[in-house]
C-alpha positions in Angstrom: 92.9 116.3 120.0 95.4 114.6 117.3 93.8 112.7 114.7 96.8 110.9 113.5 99.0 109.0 116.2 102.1 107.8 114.9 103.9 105.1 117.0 106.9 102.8 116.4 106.9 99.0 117.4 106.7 98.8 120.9 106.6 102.3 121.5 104.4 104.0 124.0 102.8 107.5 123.7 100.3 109.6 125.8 97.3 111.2 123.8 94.3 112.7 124.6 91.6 110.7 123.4 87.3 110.8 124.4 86.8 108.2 126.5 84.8 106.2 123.9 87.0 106.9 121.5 89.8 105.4 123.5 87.4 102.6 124.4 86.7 101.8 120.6 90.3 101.7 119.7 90.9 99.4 122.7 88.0 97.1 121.3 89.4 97.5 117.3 92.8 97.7 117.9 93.1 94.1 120.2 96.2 92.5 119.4 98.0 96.1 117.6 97.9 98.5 120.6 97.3 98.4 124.2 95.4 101.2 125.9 95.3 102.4 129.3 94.1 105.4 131.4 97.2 107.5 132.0 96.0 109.6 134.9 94.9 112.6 133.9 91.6 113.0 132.3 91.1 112.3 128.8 95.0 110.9 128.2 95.8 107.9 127.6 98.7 105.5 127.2 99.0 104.3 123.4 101.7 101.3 123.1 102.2 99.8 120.1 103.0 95.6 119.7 104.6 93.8 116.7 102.0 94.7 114.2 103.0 97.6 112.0 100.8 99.7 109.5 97.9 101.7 109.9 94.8 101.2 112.2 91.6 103.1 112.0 88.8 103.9 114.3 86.7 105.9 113.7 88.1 109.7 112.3 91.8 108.5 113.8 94.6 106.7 112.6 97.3 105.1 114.1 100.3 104.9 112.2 102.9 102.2 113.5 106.2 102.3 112.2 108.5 99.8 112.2 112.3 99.9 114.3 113.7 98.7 110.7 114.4 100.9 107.6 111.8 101.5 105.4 112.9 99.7 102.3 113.9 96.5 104.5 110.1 96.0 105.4 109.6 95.7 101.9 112.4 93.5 101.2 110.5 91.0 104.2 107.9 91.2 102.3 109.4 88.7 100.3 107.8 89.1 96.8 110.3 87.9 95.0 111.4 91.2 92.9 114.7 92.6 92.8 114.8 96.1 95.6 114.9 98.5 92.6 111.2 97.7 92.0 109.7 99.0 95.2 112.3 101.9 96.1 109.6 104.2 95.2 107.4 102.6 97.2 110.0 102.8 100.5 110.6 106.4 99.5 107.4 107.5 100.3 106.6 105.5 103.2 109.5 106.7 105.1 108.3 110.5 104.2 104.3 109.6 104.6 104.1 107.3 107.5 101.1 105.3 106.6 102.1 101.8 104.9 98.7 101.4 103.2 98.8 103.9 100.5 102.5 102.9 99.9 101.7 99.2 99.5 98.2 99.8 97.6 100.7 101.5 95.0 102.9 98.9 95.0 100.2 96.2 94.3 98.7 98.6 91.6 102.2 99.1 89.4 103.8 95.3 90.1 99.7 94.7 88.8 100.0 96.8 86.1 103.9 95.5 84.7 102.5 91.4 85.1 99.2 91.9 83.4 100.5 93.8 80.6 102.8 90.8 79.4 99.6 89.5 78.9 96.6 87.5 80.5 97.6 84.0 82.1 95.0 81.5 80.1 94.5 78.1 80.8 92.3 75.1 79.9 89.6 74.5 81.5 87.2 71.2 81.8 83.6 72.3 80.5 80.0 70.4 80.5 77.0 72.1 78.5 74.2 71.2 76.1 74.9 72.6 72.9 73.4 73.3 69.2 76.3 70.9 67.8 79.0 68.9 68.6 82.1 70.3 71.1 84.7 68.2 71.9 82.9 65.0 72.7 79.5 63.9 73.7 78.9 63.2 77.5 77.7 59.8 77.0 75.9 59.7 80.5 74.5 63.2 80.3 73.6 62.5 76.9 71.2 59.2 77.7 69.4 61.5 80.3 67.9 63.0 77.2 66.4 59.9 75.7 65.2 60.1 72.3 66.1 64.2 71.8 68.8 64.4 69.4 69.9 68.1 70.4 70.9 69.7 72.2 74.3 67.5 72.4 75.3 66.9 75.6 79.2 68.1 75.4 82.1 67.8 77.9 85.0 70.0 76.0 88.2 71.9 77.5 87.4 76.1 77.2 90.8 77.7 77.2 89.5 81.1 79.3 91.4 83.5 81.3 88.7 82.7 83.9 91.1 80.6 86.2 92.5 80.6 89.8 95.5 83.0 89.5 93.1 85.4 87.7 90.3 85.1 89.9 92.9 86.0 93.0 94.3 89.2 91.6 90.6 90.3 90.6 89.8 89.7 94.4 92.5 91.7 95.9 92.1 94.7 93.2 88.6 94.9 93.9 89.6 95.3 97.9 92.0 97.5 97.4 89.9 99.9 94.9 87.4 100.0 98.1 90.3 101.9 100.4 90.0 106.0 100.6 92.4 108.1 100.0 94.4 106.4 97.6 97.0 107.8 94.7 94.3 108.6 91.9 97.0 107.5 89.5 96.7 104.0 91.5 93.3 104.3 92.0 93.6 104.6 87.4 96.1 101.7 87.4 93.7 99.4 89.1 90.9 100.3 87.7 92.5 99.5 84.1 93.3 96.2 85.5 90.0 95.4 86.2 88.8 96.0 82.7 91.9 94.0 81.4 90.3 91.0 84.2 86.4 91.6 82.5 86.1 88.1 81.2 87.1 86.6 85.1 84.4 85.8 87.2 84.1 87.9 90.5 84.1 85.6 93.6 85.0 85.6 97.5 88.5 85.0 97.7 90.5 84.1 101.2 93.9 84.9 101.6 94.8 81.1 102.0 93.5 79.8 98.8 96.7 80.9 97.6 98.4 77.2 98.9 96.1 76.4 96.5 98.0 77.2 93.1 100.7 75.5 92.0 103.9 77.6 90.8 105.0 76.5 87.5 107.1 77.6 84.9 103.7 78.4 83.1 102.9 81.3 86.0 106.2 82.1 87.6 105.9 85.8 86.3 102.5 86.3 88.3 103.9 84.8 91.8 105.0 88.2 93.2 102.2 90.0 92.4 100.3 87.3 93.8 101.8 87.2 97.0 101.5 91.0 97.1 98.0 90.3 96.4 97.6 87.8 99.3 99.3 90.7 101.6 96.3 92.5 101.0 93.7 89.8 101.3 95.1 88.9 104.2 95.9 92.0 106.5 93.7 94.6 105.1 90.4 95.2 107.0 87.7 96.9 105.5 85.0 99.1 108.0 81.7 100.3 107.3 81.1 104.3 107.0 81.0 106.0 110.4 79.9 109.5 109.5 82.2 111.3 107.2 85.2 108.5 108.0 85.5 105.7 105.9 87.8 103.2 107.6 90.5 101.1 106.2 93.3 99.0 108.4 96.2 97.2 107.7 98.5 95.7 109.8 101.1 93.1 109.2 103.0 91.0 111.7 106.6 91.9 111.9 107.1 88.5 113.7 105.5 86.5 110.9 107.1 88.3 108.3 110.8 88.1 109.8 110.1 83.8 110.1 109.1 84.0 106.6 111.8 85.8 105.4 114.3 84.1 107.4 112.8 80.2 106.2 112.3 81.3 102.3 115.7 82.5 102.1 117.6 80.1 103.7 115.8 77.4 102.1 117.2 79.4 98.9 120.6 79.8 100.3 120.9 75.8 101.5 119.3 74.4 98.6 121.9 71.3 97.4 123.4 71.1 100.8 120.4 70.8 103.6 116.6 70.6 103.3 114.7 73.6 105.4 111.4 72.3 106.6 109.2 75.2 108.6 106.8 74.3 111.4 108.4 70.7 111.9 105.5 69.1 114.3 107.1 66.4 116.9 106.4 65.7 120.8 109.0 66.1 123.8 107.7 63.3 125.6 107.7 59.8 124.4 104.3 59.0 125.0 103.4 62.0 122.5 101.4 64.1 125.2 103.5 67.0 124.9 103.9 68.6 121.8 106.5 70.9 119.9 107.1 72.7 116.5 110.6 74.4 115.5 110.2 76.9 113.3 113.0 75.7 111.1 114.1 71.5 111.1 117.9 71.4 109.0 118.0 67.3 107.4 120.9 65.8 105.4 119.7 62.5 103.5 116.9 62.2 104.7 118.3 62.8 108.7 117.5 65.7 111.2 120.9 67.5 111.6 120.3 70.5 112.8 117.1 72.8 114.8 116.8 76.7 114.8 114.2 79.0 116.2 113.7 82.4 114.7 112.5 85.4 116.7 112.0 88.7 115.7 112.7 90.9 118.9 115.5 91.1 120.8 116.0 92.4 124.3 117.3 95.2 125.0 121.1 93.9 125.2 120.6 91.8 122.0 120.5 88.8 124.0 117.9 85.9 123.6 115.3 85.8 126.8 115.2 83.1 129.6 112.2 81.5 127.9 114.2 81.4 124.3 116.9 79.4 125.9 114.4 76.9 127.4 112.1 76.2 124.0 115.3 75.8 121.9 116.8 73.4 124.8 113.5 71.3 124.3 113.6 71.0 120.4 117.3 69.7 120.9 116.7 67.6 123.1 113.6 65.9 121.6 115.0 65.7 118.3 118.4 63.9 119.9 120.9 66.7 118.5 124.1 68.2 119.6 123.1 72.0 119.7 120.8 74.6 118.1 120.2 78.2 117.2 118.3 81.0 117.9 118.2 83.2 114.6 117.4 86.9 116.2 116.5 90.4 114.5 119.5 92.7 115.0 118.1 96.5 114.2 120.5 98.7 116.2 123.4 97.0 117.7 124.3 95.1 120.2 126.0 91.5 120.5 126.0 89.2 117.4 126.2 86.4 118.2 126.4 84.3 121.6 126.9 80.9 122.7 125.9 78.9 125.8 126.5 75.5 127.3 124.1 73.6 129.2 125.1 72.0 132.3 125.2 68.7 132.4 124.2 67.8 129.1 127.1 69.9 127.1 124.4 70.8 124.8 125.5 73.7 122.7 122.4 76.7 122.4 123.7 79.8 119.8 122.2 82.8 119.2 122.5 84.7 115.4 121.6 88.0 114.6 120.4 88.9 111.2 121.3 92.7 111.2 118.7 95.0 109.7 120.2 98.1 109.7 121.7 98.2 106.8 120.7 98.6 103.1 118.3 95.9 101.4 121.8 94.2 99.9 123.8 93.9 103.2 120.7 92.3 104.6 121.2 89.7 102.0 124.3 89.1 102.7 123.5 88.5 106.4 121.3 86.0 105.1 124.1 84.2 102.9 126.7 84.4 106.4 123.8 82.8 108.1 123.4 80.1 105.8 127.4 79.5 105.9 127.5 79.2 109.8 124.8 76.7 109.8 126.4 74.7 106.8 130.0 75.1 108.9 128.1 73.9 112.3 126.6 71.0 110.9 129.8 70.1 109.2 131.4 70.4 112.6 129.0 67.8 114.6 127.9 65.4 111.7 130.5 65.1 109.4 129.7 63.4 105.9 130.9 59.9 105.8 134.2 59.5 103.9 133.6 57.6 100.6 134.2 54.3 100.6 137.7 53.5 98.3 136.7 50.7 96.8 139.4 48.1 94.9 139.7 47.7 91.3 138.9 44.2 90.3 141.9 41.4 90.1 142.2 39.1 87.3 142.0 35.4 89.0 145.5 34.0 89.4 146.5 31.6 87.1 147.5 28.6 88.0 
């Protein structure tokens, strides 16, 4: 028996498994890969879903690969660094297989490059009893203390590295340092970077309390590594020791990460000519009983113009499902516009783009491929001819208003 499968997205494989083995990774492995008997003894049928990486049960790992190019799954990744920085990164997942290690390395030097422009410091609001004076005296805390002179009661600002962004990045190195079989030079570049992080407090971090910071010019430089940082809090699932096997999974969700992609770049792209807001909540019915969400709302001054829907897989003639047709049909509808678009992944041919006109209502539903095939730079610039088409289409059914000529003034006549 195999100890490594390796899968692609949506692939199926027979392997021969123990039947609680197989049993555990059906249990674990809820929501990545389906199993079922497969009719002989012992073998099984392994299929894969949209969640690629690497998923461990046990002394097996599953290695799920996805249909796009290596270095593209990094691009989605959407860190906000120029492709140079993780082609090493690509390099060796497309010769290894297993996304952790590759990502873990990518965290550990994009970690190593942020810190090393030095520690992001910040004021922070302090209260303490102290020997003598600091900042000013806490009047209230102070009166508590009637007739005792010191300590002073003191409310001061400490300027400390001890702050959110800090805290974040200690969270996620300290995860990532608990995963086996890592690079030991990574395994050296984190542990570096958590004695450079020594003065920030160790706390329980969840991978949401990102929303939390705000992106300023003041901590620009740390926002990829910190959403690198949340790809790890987020998707990487730490087992206790079974035996000799210590297990580490991480998964990511192709779907999620081809919206996210899709939304951050357009918005990027549109910026000055449409506003891109993401899970838009509404209701189809008037009485507000039924409700909807596009994944992408287009608005002009202030005015919905325009509705997409973004969806990862395509079928297997690149053309958008029944059910696709029907949702986008709904958001149009509801929101009172024209047409709208279903934004597809294109990874290995097949039809473009497609349009269709419901009866009866000559509403117009496209479909538009964002081909990821080729290199990280033509996928941006599938990006940019996605952007155009939806500028052109809204142009096309809500033209902007002609300016109104207006008269120079006229001297009264005199009489």
């Amino acid at each position: 028996m195999s100890n490594i499968i390796e899968l692609i997205e949506y692939e199926t494989a027979t392997v021969e498994l123990a039947q609680g083995q197989a049993q555990r990774l059906a249990a674990r492995g809820r929501g990545v890969v389906t199993v079922q008997p497969a009719g002989q003894t012992n073998h099984y049928s392994i299929t894969a879903q949209n969640l690629v990486g690497t998923l461990v049960v046990d002394d097996l790992r599953v290695l799920i690969r996805p249909k796009i190019r290596p270095e593209n799954l990094f691009l989605l990744l959407e860190v906000g660094l120029d492709e140079h920085a993780w082609r090493q990164e690509a390099f060796d997942y497309a010769n290894k297989a297993d996304l952790l290690p590759s990502v873990i390395a990518f965290f550990a030097r994009t970690l190593e490059t942020t810190l090393a422009r030095g520690l992001l410091r910040s004021y922070r609001p302090e209260e303490d009893r102290l020997v003598a004076l600091r900042g000013r005296i806490n009047t209230a805390a102070q009166f508590r203390q009637a007739g005792v002179a010191l300590p002073v009661a003191c409310r001061y600002d400490e300027y400390t590295p001890d702050i959110a962004e800090n805290r974040y990045l200690k969270a996620a190195t300290r995860r990532a340092l608990r995963v086996p079989r890592i690079d030991p030079e990574d395994r050296r570049r984190l542990l570096q970077q958590v004695a450079s992080l020594e003065d920030v407090a160790d706390g329980f971090m969840r991978a949401d309390y990102l929303d939390r910071i705000p992106i300023t010019r003041l901590n620009i430089h740390y926002q990829p590594v910190l959403r690198l940082a949340r790809l790890l809090l987020e998707n990487l699932t730490l087992a206790d020791q079974r035996g000799q096997h210590a297990a580490s999974s991480f998964v990511v969700d192709m779907n999620r990460l081809f919206e996210n992609f899709v939304t951050q770049r357009l918005r990027r792209a549109l910026r000055g000519h449409l506003e891109v807001w993401d899970q838009v909540s509404s209701h189809l019915d008037t009485r507000q009983q039924v409700p909807i969400r596009p994944d992408l709302v287009f608005r002009r001054q202030g005015h919905e113009v325009y509705v997409a829907d973004i969806k990862y897989k395509l079928t297997e003639d690149a053309r958008a499902r029944t059910s696709d047709y029907y949702q986008l049909l709904a958001y149009a509808t509801a929101l009172d516009l024209p047409e709208g678009v279903l934004i597809y992944c294109l990874a290995d041919g097949g039809q473009p783009e497609r349009t269709v006109t419901v009866r009866h209502s000559d509403k117009l539903l496209h479909t538009l491929a964002i081909d990821l095939s080729g290199p990280p730079a033509e996928v941006t610039a599938e990006i940019a001819k996605a952007a155009l088409w939806i500028r052109q289409r809204v142009r096309a059914i809500r033209p902007l208003p002609a300016p109104v000529r207006q008269e120079p003034a006229r001297s009264p006549a005199l009489v």
